[in-house]
N, C-alpha and C positions, 0 to 999 in steps of 0.2 A: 743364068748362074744357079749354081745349087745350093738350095738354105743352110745354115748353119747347122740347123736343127738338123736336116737330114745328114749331113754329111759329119757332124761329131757323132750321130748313132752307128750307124757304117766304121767308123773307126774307135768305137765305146772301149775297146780293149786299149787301144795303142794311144788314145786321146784321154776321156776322161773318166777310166775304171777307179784312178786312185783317188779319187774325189768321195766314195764310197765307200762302206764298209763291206767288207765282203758276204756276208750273208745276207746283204740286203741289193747286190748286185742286180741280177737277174730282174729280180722282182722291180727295181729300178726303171732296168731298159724295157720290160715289156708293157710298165705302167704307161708309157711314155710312146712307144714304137705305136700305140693302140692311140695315140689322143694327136699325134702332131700335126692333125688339121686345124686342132680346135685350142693352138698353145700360144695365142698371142697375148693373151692374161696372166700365162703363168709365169709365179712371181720366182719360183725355184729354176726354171729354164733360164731367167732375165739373170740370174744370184750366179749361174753354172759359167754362163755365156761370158760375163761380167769377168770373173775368176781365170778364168781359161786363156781372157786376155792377156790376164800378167801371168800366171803359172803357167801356162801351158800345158805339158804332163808332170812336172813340180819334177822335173830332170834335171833343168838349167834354168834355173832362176837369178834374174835381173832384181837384187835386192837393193838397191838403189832407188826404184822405181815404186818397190814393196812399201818404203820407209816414205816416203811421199804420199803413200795415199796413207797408210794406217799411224801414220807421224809418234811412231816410238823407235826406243831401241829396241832392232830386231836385227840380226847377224844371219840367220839363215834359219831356213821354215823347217819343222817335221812333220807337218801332214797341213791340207787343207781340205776340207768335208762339206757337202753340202748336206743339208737335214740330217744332222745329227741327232743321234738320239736319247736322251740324257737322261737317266732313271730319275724318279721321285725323290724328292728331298722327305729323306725322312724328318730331319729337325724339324722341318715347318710343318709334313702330318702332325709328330708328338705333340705340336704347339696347336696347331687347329682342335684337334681331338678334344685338349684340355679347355678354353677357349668355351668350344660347344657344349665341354661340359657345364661350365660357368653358365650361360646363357645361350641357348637354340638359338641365333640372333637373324637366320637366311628368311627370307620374304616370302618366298614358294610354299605353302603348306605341301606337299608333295617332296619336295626336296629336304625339308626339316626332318620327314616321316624317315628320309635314304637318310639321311644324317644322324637322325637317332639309332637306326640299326646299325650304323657304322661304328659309331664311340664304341657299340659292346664290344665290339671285335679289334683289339690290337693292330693288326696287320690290315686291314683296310683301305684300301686307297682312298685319298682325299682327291688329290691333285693330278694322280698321275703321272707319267713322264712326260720332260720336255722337247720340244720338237724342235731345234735349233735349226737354223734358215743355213747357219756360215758358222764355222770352228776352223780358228788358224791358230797352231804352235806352232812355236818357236826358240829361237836360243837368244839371248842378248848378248853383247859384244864381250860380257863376262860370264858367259857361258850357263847362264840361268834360264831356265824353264817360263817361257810368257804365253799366256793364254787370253785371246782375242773371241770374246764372243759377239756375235753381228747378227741384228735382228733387221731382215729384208724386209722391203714396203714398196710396194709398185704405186698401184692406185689405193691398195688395201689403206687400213688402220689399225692398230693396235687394238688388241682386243681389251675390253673395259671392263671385266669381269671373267673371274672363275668361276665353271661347273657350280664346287660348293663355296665360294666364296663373292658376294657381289661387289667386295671391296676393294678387291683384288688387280691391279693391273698385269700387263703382258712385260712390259719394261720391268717393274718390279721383280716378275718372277722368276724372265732370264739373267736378273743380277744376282739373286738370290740362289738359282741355278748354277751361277759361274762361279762363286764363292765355296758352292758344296763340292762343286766340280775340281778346281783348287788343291781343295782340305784333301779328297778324296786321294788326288794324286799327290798329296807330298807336297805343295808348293804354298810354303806356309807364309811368304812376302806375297800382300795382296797386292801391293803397288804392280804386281806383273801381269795381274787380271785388267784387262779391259773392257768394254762392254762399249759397240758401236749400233748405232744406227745410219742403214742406208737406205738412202732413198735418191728417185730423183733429184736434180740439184733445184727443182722447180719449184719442190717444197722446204726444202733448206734455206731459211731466213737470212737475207742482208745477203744472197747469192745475187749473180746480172738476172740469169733466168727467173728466179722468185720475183726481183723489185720488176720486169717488165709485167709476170702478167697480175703483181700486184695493181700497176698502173692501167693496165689492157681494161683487166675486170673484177678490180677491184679484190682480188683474191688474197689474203689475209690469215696465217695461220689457220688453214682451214685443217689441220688432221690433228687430233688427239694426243697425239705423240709428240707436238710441237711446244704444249703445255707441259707435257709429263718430261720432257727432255729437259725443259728448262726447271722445271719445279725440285726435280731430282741431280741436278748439279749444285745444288745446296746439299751441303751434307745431313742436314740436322733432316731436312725430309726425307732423305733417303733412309736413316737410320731409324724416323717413324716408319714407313714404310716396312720394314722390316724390323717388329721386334723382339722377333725371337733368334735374332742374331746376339753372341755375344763378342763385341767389337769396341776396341776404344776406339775414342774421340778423332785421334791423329788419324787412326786408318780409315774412319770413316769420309776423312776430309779428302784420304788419296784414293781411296771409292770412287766419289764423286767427281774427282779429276781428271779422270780416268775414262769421264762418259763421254765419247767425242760421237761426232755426225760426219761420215762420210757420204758419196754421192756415188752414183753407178759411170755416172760421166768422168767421176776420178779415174775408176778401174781402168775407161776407154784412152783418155790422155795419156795413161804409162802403161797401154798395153804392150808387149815386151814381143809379138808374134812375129816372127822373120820371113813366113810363108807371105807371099804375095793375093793369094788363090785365097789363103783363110783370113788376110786384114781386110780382104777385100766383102768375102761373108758376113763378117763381124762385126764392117762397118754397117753394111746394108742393114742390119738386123736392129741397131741400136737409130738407123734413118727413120723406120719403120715406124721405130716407138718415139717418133720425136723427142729424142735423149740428144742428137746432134744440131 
């Protein structure tokens, strides 16, 4: 039978081009067309594969099935993306910048030295742009604007530190990212922002899969993200977390409500694929990674 992998590249135009932004097409398929001996790790192939199952080519979508795994109102999708790219939060450089002016406070003498050159210069980059794993919009059943941000995790973990910031989480900053992201486009009800994390269902706590190989081998919120996941559904952390946010209290609490944990094994249960030939690929693929 032929991989998944090979057989979505072969059909990249007619399968999954709209998953992409277009100037980052090409560059896409050929990152990819050059490595697919060596893509049993990648966590953006597991994210693509996952997607593909319920969207398809995002033509005819099974929204039924959409609303099961990502559990909001959602009416009907306008785009879903893998590695998105999401400029720099300026309000958090303006905040960082000020901050460092206050006090150098980063560990690295090396990095304090980029840090001081940095504050003299306005436009500077701190952060960076965000590299989002998953972006799903959409419309809700009253016809509003909802944005789903989704930070994928294979075997990976969250990163525990920014460049200039060692204080800094990855969950934090793609919340903080989704907020700008929001504001930017006009959607000024944050209740419509979400922010998930996916991962296997192996790491998702009080799942069958987690409590077995809790019991197997003892395994125990072993990622990063499993503290920070729960630490930041309290609102009052999440809102330290970020304070150069200016946010009441109430929105901070549908922030954090907001934060939910899906699994890639959700994707495979509603995948929506009517091809016999590709549930068959699909399946093989998610065998491989013992996800089934």
């Amino acid at each position: 039978m032929v991989k998944v992998e090979y057989y979505l590249l072969e059909n990249f135009e007619a399968k999954i081009s709209r998953y992409f932004n277009s100037e980052s097409l090409n560059k896409w398929k050929d990152k990819y067309s050059k490595s697919l001996e060596k893509i049993n790790h990648d966590e953006p192939w597991l994210t693509l594969i996952a997607c593909y199952s319920v969207f398809g080519n995002q033509q005819k979508i099974n929204m039924e099935n959409v609303k099961k795994i990502l559990q909001i109102d959602i009416e009907a999708i306008k785009c879903v993306q893998v590695e998105k790219n999401i400029k720099e939060i300026q309000t958090y450089r303006d905040f960082l910048k000020v901050q460092y002016s206050k006090q150098n406070f980063h560990l690295y003498p090396d990095r304090k030295n980029v840090i001081t050159g940095k504050i003299a210069k306005p436009n500077d980059s701190f952060e960076g742009n965000t590299n989002l794993d998953l972006l799903i919009r959409g419309k809700t059943s009253d016809n509003k604007d909802t944005v789903c941000f989704i930070e994928a995790k294979f075997l990976s973990d969250i990163s525990y530190q920014i460049t200039y910031n060692p204080f800094r989480d990855q969950i934090a900053r793609n919340i903080d990212a989704g907020i700008e992201y929001c504001q930017e486009k006009n959607i000024e009800d944050l209740s419509l922002f979400y922010f998930y994390l996916l991962t296997p269902e192996v790491f998702k706590p009080n799942t069958a899969k987690y409590n077995q190989m809790k019991e197997l081998i003892g395994a125990y919120k072993s990622r990063l993200y499993s503290y920070k996941f729960e630490e930041y559904q309290n609102w009052e952390n999440l809102k330290r977390a970020l304070p150069h946010r200016e946010i009441d209290d109430e929105t901070w609490k549908i922030i954090s409500e907001n934060i939910k944990w899906i699994t890639f094994e959700d994707f495979y249960r509603n995948m929506t694929i009517q091809d016999e030939a590709e549930k068959d690929m699909i399946k093989t693929f998610f065998i491989e990674r013992n996800l089934l």
